[in-house]
C-alpha positions in Angstrom: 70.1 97.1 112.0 70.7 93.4 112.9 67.6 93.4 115.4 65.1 95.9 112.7 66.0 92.7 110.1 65.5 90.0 112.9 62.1 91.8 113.9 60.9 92.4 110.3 61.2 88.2 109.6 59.8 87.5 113.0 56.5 89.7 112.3 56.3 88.0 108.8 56.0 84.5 110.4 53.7 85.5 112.9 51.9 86.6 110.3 51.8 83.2 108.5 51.6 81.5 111.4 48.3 82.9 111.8 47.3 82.3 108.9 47.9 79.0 109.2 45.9 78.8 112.2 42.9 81.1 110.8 42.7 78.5 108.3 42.6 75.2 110.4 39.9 77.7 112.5 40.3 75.2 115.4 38.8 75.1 119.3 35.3 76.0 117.3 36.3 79.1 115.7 36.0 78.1 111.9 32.8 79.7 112.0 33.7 83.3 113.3 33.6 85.0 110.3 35.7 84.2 107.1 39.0 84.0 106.8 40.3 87.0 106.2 38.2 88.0 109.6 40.0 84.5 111.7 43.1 85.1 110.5 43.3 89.0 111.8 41.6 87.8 115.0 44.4 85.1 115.4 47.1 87.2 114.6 45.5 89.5 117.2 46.2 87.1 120.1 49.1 85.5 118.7 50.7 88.8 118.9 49.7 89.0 122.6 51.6 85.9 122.5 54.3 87.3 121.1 54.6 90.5 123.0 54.8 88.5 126.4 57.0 85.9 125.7 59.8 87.3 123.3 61.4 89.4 126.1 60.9 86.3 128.6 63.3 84.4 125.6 65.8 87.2 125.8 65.1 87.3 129.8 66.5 84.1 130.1 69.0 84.1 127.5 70.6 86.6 129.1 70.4 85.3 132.6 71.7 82.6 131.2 75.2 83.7 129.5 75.7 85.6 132.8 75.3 82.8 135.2 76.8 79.9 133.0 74.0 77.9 133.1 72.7 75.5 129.9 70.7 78.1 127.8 68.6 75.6 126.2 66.9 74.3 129.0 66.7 77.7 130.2 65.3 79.5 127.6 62.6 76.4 127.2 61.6 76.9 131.4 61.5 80.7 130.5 59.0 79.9 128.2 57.0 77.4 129.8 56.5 80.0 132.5 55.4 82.9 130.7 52.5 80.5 129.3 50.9 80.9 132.8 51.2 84.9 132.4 49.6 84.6 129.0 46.7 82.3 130.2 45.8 84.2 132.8 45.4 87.5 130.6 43.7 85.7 127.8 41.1 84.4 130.4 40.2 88.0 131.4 40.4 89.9 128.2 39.6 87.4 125.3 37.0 84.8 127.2 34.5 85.3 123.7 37.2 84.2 121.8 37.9 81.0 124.1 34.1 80.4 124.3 34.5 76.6 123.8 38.1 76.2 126.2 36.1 77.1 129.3 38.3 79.0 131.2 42.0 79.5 132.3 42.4 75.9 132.9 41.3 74.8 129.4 42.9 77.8 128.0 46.3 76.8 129.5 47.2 74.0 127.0 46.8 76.4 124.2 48.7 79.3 125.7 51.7 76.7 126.3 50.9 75.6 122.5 51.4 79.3 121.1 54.3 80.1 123.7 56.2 77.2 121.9 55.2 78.5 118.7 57.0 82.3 119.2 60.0 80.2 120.3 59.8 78.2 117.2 59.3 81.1 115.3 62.3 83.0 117.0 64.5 80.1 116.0 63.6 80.0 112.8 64.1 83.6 112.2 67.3 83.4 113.7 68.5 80.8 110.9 67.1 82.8 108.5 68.9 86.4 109.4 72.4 83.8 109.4 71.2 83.1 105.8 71.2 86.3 105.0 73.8 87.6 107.1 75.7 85.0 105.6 75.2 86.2 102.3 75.6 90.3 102.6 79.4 89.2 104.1 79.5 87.1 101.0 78.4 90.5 98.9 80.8 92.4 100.9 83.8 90.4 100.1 83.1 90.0 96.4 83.0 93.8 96.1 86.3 94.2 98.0 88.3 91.6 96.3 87.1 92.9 92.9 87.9 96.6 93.7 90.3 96.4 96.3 92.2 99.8 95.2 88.7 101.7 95.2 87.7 99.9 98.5 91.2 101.5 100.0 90.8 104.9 98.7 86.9 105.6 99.7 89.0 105.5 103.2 89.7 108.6 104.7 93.2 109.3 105.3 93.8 105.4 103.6 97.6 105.8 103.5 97.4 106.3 107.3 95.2 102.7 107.7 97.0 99.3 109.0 96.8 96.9 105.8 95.0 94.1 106.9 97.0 91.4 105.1 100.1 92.4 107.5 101.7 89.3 108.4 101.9 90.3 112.4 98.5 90.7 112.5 95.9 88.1 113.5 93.6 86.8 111.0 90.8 88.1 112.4 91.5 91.3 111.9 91.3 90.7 108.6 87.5 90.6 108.8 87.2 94.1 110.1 86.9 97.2 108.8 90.0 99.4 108.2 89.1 101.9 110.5 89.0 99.4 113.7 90.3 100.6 116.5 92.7 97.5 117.4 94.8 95.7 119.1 91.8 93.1 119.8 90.4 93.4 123.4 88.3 90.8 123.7 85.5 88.4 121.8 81.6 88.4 122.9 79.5 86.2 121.6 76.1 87.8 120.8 73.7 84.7 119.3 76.1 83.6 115.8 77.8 86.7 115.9 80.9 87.7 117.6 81.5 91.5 119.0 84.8 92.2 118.5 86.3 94.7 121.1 89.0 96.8 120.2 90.8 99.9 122.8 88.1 102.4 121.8 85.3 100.4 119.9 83.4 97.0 118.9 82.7 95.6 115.4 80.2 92.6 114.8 81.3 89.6 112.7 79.0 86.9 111.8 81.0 83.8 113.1 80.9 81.6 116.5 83.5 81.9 119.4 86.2 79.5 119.4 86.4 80.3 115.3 87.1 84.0 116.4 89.5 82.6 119.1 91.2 80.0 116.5 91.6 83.1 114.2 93.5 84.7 116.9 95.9 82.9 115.9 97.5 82.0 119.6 97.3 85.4 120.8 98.2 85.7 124.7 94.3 85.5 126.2 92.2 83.4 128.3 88.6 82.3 128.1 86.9 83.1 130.6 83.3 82.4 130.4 81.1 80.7 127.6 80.3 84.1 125.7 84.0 86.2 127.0 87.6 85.1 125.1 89.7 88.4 127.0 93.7 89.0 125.9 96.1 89.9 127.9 96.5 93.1 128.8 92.5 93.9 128.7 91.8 93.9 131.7 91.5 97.1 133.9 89.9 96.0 136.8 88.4 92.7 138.4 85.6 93.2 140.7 84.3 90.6 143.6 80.9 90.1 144.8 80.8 86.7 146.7 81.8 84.0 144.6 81.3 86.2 141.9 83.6 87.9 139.7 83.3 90.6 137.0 86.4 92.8 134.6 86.2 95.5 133.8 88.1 95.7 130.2 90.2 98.8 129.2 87.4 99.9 126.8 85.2 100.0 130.0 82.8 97.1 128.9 82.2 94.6 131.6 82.7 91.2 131.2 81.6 88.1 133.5 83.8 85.6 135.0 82.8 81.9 135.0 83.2 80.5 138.3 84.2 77.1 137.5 86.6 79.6 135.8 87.7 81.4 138.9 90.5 79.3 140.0 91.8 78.5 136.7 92.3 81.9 135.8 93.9 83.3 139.2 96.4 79.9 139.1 97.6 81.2 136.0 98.0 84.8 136.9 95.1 86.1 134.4 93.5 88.3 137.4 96.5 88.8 139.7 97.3 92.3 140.5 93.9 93.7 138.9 91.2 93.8 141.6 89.6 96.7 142.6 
């Protein structure tokens, strides 16, 4: 459901975004036709655009969280790169359009220019799905502080539940639905979200990292990569490749190890006794 929303405001600014451009009608195509006619021809390529360089963002996001590298600059390279890509294929298949860039060489400059403007637009969709992520938690805790007796007893099997205002508990637990399956496993972060891993399933909580560690309260657990917090007891395995090493938690999710990380962790006894 998060992605449908994220996709459904990325579509609308590409939308406007070629508007915008079927309006300004620029490398001589303000005469092709009225606007109406530009702007659907624009949105036509922009969407090529779009469809080649949104995966390379998540590409290189990804490859990014898993190797501990800066994302920024990696994302941005990922992006430059797939401009070449997207020249190339509008020199074969959209040449009429392009009449006045002559070429792949002139066509370049512009491809870079729109690959730029899908990761601007992805960035500012992402701000605006926080907004409104922001404001449906916002909804949801209104409702359940006004009907909090209601809220318990659409539960099934309520009396059974864990109260979440239990003073052993951490506070982040507080955030989740009754039905989580605790104790906490471990914390992903997944863009401003968290994924919260319990023994047999996750949740999603809008909220960075260390504010899901902090809310932990000083629970036994380690940090052990930009995007993994992991507490004790969660791990089930730790696997080696090289320098390289993975967990495997008891919910069978797999989680990297950083490995600046590495030594740190076996120091303090985090991985003894749990390779594979």
């Amino acid at each position: 459901m998060i992605w449908l929303r994220r996709i459904l405001i990325e579509m609308w600014a590409m939308v406007v975004f070629a508007a915008i451009i079927g309006f300004l009608g620029p490398f001589g195509t303000y005469m092709d036709g009225d606007f109406a006619a530009r702007t659907g021809r624009w949105w036509m390529q922009l969407m090529g655009a779009y469809v080649l360089v949104r995966p390379s963002i998540l590409l290189w996001r990804t490859v990014a969280i898993a190797t501990a590298l800066p994302l920024r600059p990696m994302v941005c390279s990922g992006v430059f790169l797939s401009s070449f890509p997207l020249a190339l294929l509008w020199s074969w298949s959209a040449d009429a359009f392009f009449h006045s860039l002559n070429g792949f060489a002139g066509i370049l400059p512009f491809a870079i220019l729109s690959a730029i403007g899908v990761l601007i637009v992805t960035v500012w969709a992402q701000r605006v799905d926080d907004q409104l992520g922001h404001a449906f938690v916002r909804k949801d805790a209104e409702g359940a502080s006004h009907h909090p007796i209601e809220n318990l007893a659409r539960q099934p099997n309520a009396e059974a539940l864990p109260l979440p205002e239990q003073e052993d508990s951490p506070r982040l637990l507080r955030r989740l639905a009754p039905g989580f399956h605790g104790p906490v496993v471990a914390l992903q972060s997944e863009d401003h979200y968290v994924r919260v891993h319990g023994a047999s399933g996750s949740e999603l909580v809008l909220m960075r990292l260390r504010d899901a560690i902090a809310e932990m309260e000083g629970r036994p657990g380690e940090q052990v990569h930009r995007s993994w917090w992991i507490a004790d007891g969660g791990i089930a395995s730790v696997e080696a490749d090289g320098r390289s090493r993975s967990v495997t938690l008891i919910n069978g999710a797999v989680a990297p190890i950083a490995r600046d990380s590495v030594s740190r962790l076996e120091h303090k006894g985090f991985l003894t006794g749990q390779s594979a």
